[in-house]
GUVOSE-557088 format. One record per residue (C-alpha): residue number from 1; residue in one letter; x, y, z. Coordinates in Angstrom, 3 decimals. Layout:
residues N
+-----+------+----------+----------+----------+
: pos : code :       xx :       yy :       zz :
+-----+------+----------+----------+----------+
: NUM :    A :        X :        Y :        Z :
...
+-----+------+----------+----------+----------+
END
This chain:
residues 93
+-----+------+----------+----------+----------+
: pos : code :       xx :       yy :       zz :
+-----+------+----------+----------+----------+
:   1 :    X :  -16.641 :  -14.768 :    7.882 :
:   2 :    X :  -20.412 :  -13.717 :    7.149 :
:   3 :    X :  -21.579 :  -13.356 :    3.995 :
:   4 :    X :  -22.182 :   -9.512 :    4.825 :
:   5 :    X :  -18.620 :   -8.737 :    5.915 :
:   6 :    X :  -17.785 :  -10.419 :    2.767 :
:   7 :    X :  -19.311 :   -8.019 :    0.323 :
:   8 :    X :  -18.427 :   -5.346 :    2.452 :
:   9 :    X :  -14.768 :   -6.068 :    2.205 :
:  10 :    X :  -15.473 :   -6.926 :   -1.670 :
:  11 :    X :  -17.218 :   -3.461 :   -2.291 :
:  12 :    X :  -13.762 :   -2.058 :   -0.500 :
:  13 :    X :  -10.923 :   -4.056 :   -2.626 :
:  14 :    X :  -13.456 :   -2.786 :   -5.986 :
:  15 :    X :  -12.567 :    0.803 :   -5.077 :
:  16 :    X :   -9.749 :    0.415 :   -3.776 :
:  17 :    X :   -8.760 :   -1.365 :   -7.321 :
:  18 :    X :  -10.654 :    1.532 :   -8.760 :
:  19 :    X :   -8.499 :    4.167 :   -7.184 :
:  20 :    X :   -5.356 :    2.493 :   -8.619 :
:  21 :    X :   -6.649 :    2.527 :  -12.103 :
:  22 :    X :   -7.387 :    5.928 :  -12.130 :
:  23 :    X :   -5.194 :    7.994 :  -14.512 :
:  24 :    X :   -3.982 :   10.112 :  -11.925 :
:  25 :    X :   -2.618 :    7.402 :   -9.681 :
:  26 :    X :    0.818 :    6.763 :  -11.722 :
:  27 :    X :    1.354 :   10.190 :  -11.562 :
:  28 :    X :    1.134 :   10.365 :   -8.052 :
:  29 :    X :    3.247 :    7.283 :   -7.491 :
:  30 :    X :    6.014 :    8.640 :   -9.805 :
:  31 :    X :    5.848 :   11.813 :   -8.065 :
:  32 :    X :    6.297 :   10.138 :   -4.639 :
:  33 :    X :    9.125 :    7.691 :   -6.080 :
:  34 :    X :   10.608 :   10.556 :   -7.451 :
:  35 :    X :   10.918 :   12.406 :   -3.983 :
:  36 :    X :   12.277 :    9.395 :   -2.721 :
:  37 :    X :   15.043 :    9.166 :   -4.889 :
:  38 :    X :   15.537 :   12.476 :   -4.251 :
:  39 :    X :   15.764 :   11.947 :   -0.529 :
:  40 :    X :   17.896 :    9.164 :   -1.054 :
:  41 :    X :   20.959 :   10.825 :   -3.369 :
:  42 :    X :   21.193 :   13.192 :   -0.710 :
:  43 :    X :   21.496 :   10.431 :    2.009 :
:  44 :    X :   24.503 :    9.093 :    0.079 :
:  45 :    X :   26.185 :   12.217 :   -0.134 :
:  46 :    X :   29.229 :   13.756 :    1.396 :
:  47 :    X :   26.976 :   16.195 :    3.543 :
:  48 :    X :   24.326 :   13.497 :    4.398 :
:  49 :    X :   21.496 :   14.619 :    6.959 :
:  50 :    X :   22.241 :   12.878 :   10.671 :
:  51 :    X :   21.006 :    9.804 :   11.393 :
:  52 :    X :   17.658 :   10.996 :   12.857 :
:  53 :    X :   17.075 :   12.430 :    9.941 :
:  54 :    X :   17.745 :    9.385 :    7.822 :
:  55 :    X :   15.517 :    7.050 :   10.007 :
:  56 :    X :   12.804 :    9.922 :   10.179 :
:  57 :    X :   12.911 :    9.978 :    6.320 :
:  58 :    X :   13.376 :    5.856 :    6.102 :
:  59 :    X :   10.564 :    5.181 :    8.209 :
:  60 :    X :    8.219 :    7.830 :    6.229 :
:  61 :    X :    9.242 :    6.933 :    2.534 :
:  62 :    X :    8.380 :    3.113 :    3.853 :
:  63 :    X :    4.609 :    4.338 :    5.040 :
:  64 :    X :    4.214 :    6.135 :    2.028 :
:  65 :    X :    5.101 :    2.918 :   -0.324 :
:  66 :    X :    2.568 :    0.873 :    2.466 :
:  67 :    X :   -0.026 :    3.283 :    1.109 :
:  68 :    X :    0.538 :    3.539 :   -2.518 :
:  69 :    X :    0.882 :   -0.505 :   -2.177 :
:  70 :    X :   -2.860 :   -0.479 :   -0.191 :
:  71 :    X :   -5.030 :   -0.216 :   -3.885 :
:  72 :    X :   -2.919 :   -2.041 :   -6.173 :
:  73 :    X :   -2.579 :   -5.286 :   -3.662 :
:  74 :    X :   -6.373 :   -5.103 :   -2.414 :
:  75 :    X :   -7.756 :   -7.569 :   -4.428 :
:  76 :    X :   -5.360 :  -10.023 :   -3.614 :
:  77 :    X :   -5.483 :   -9.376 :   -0.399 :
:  78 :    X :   -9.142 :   -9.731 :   -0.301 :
:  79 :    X :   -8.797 :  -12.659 :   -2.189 :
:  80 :    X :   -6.138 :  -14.310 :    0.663 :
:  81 :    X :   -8.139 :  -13.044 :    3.610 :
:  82 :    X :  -11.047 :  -15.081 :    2.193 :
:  83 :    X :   -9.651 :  -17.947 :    1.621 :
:  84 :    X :   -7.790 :  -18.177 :    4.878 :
:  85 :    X :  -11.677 :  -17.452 :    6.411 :
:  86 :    X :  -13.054 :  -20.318 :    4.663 :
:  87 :    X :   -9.709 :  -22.368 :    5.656 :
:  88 :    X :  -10.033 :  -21.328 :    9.486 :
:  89 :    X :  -13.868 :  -21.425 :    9.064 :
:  90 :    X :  -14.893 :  -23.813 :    6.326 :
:  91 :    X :  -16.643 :  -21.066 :    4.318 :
:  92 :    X :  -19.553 :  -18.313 :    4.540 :
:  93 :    X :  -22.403 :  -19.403 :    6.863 :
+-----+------+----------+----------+----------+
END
C-alpha cells in the first residue's frame, strides 16, 4: 500500500471516528435501535406482517446497523487493513 493511499485512508477513519463522537450520533443510533425494536415486537405478534415483509424489514434494519457500525469500527479497521498490507506487502514503499 503507498504511503499516499495510506494517509488518505487515515484522514478517512479520523472523520469517520469524528462523526461517531459527535453528540448527536447516540441519539441517532438510539433512535434507529429504537425503531428496530419497534419493528421487531410487531414481528412477534399475533398479527405479524408476511414474510416479505419481515425479510424486507430484516434485511434493512441489518444495513442500517452496517452503517451506524461504519464510524465507530473505522479505526480498527484501518488499523487491520494496514497491517494485512504490510503482511501481504512487507510495508509502505
Amino acid at each position: 500500500m503507498d504511503e499516499e493511499r495510506v494517509e488518505r485512508l487515515a484522514a478517512l477513519a479520523q472523520q469517520l471516528d469524528g462523526l461517531a463522537s459527535h453528540t448527536a450520533w447516540p441519539i441517532l443510533r438510539d433512535e434507529v435501535e429504537g425503531r428496530m425494536r419497534k419493528d421487531m415486537l410487531r414481528f412477534a405478534s399475533p398479527t405479524a406482517p408476511d414474510v416479505r415483509e419481515f425479510d424486507w424489514k430484516r434485511g434493512f434494519w441489518a444495513g442500517a446497523l452496517y452503517v451506524l457500525n461504519i464510524p465507530e469500527n473505522a479505526q480498527d479497521t484501518f488499523e487491520q487493513a494496514l497491517k494485512r498490507a504490510e503482511a501481504i506487502g512487507g510495508g509502505s514503499e
